[in-house]
ZALUM-80825 format. One record per atom (N, C-alpha, C, O): x, y, z. Coordinates in pm, whole numbers, plus 50000, padded with zeros to 5 digits. Atoms other than C-alpha are relative to their C-alpha. Layout:
XYZ...
! end
This chain:
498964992250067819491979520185500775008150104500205013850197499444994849873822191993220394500195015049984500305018849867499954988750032822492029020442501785006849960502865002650002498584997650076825422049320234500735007650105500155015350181499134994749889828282059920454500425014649900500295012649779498974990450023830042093220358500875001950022500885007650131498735003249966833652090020350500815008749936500905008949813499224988450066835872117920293501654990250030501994980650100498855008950024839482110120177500815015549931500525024449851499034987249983842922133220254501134989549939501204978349989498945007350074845832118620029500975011950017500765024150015499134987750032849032133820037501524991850077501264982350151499195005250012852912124220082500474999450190501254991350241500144998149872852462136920471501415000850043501694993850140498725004249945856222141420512500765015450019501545020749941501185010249868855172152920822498945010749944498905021149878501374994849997851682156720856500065011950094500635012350203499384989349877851562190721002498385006550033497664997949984501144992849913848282210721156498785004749881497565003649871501084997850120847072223320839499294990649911498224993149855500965010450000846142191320742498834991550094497794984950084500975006849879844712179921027498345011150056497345008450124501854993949955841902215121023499594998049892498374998649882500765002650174841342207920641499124989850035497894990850034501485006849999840002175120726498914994450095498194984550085501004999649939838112186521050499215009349925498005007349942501324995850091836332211920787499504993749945498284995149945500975003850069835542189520572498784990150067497604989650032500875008349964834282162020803498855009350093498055001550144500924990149921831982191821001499285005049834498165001749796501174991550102831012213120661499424986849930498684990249838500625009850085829912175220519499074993250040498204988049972500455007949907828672160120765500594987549957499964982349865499095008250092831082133720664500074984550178500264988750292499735012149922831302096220900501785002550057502345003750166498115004450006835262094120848500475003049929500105002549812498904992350167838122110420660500854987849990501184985550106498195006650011841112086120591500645008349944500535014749839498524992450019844232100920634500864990149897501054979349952499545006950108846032084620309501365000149932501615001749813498885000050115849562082020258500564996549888500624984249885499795007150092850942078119925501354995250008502284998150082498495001249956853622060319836500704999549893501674993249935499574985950059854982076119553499205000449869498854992949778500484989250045853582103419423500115003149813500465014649790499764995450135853782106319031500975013149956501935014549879499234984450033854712144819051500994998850122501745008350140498514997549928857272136419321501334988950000502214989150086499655008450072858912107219134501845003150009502504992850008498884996549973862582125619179500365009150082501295017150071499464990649864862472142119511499774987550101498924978650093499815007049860863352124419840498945002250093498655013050144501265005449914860612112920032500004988950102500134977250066499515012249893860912093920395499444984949974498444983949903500555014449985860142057720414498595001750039498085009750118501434998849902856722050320470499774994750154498784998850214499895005149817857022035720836500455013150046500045014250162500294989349913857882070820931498775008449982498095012350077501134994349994855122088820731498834993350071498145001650129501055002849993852452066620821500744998350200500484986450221499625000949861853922066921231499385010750029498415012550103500524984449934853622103121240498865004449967498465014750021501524999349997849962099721088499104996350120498255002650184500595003649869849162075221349500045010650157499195012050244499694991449893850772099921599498925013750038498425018350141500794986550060848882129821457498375000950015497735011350015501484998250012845172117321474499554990650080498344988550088500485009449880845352089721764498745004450100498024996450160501154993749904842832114321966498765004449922497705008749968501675001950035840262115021731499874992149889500594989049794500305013350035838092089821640499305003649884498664993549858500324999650140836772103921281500664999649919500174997649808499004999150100840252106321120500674981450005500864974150103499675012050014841362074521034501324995349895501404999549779498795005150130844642057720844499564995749946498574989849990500215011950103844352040220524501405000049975502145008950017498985000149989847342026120414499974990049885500784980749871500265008550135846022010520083500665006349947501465003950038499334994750075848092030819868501704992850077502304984350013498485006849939851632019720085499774986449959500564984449867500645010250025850111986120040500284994449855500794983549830500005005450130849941984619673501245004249943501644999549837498694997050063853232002219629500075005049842499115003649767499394997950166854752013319279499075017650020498935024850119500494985150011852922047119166498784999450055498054989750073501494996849885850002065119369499285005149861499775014549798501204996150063847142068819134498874999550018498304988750034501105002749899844022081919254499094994549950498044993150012501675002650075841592069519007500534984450041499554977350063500455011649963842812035619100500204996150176500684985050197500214996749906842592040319446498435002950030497744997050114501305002449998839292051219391499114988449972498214984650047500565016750029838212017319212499884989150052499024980450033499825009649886839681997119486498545000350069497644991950072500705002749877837712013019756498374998949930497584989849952501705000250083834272017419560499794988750002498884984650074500315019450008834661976319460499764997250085498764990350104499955007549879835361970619774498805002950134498754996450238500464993349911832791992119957498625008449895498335020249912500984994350069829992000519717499135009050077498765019650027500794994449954827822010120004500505014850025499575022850024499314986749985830212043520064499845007849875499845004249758499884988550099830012075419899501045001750026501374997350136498184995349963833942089019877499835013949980499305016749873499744986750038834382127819907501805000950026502584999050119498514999450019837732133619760500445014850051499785024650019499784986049981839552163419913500925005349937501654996249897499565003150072841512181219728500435019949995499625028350036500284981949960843232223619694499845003449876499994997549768500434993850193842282244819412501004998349863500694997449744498985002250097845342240919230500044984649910500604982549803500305014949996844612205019194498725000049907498824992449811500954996250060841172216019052500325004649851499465002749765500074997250140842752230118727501114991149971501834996149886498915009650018845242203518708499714984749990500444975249961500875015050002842762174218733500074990749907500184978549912500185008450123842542168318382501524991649950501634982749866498705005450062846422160918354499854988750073500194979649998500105013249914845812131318633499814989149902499324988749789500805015350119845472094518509499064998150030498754995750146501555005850009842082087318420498965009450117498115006250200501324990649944840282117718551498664998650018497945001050115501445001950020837162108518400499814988850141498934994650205500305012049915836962075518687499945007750175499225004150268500274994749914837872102518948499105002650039498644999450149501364990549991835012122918893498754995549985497655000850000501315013149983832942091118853499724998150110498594999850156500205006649878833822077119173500105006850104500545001450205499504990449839834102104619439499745014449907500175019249802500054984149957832652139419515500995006850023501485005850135499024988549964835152165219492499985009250106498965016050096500124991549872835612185819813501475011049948502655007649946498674988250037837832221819687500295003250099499255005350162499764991949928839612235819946500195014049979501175017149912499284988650018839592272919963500035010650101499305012050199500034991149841840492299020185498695007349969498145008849860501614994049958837092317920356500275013449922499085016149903499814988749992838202352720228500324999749826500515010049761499294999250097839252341119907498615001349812497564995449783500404997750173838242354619478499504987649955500214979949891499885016250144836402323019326498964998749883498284988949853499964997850111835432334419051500294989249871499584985249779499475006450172837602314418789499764982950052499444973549980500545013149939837132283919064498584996450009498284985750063501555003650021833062286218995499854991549884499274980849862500204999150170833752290318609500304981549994499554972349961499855014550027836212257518644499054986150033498794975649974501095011449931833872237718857498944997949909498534986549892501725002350065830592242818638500934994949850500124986249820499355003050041833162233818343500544983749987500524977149883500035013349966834142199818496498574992249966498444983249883500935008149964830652189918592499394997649873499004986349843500375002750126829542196718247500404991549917499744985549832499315009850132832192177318066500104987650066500414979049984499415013149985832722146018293498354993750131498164983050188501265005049973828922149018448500485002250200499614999450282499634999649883831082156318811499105003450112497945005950079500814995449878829612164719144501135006750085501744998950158499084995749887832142192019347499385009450062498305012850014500124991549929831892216819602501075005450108501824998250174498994999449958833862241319758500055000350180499095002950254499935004249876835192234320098500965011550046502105013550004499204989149951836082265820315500924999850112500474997650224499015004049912839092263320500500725015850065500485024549981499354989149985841202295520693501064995549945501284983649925498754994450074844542309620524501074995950151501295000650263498865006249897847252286820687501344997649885501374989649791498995002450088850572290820522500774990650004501934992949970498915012949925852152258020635499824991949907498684990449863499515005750074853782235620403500734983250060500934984050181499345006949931855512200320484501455003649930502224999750018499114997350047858552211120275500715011050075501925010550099499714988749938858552245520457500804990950201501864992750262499985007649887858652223720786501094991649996501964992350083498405001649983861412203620684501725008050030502635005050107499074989449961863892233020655500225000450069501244995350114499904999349872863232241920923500734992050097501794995850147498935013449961864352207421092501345000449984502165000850076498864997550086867142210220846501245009450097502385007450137499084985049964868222246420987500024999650169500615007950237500465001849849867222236021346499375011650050499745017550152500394992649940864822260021350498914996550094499014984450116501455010049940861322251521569499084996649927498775003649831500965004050040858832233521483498575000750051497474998550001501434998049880856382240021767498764999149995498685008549915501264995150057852602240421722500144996149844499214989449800500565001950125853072237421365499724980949937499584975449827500075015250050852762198921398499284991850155499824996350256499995006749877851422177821692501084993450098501834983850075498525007449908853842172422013500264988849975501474986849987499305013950008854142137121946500834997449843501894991349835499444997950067854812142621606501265007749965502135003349889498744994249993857372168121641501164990450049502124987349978499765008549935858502143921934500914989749881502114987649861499825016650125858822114121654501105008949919502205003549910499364999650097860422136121416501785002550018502735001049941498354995749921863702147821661500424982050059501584978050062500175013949909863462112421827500954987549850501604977349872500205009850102863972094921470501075005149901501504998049810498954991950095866692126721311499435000149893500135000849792500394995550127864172130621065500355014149924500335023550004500324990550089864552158420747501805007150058501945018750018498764998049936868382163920921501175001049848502105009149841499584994350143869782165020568499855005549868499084998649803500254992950075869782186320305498834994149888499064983049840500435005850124867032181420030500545000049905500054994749806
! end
């Protein structure tokens, strides 16, 4: 019998992947002891269905760009792949079929946590993948205990919260910026920044 991998999994529209993603899922793969995260672009988003979103050949460039120096973060690129709407519960079904021997820890921020149940097919989420909460170290969680013991009760879940520091960085905030030509510095990896002036990305208005 082969032994179960632990596979943490960072979804998100990455447009760009900027720093604060990239310590979210060195916490989680350190507080989990986790094999491998995949970095997971979607390719579109349900809740972003009428906002402008780059091509995927740039998001998934500036992923590759972003995590080329280490060897636990990894692309997936099954969601670009299957195209049409990103839904995680079938995303989850894929890789599970495909990979029974893996456990999946889904990552995921608190806001997302009371918003779960509006997702398609929640219940398959919380079947197929460990929830990983992000929350800041300093932060009230209180109503994020209540929700958690809440979940696990009604859909039988398995989460836990995952402590991350208070990083206010946004990829939306980061476009502006671009936009306004303000810097981008540090808040993204040089090659990524690099890629994103190189390519006139986020150069017009949202």
């Amino acid at each position: 019998m082969s032994v179960q991998k632990k596979i943490g999994i960072l979804g998100g529209t990455f447009d760009p992947i900027h720093i604060a993603h990239l310590i979210l899922a060195e916490n989680a793969y350190e507080q989990f002891q986790l094999e491998t995260i995949l970095i997971m672009p979607s390719y579109v988003p349900p809740h972003k269905l009428n906002k402008k979103v780059s091509p995927a050949q740039h998001r998934t460039k500036m992923v590759q760009l972003a995590i080329e120096d280490n060897k636990h973060l990894k692309l997936s690129t099954l969601e670009l792949k299957r195209g049409g709407l990103t839904y995680t519960s079938d995303t989850l079904s894929e890789l599970t079929e495909n990979n029974p021997q893996n456990q999946y820890y889904f990552i995921i921020g608190e806001d997302s946590l009371f918003q779960i149940e509006e997702w398609h097919e929640p219940q398959i989420i919380m079947q197929k993948s460990v929830l990983l909460v992000a929350v800041r170290e300093q932060q009230e969680i209180g109503d994020i205990d209540e929700r958690i013991k809440e979940l696990e009760q009604k859909y039988h879940a398995e989460i836990y919260l995952l402590k991350t520091p208070n990083m206010e960085i946004s990829s939306s905030m980061l476009r502006k910026k671009v936009e306004a030509g303000e810097t981008i510095k540090y808040y993204v990896p040089k090659d990524v920044e690099k890629y994103i002036y190189q390519n006139h990305l986020y150069k017009e208005k949202e």
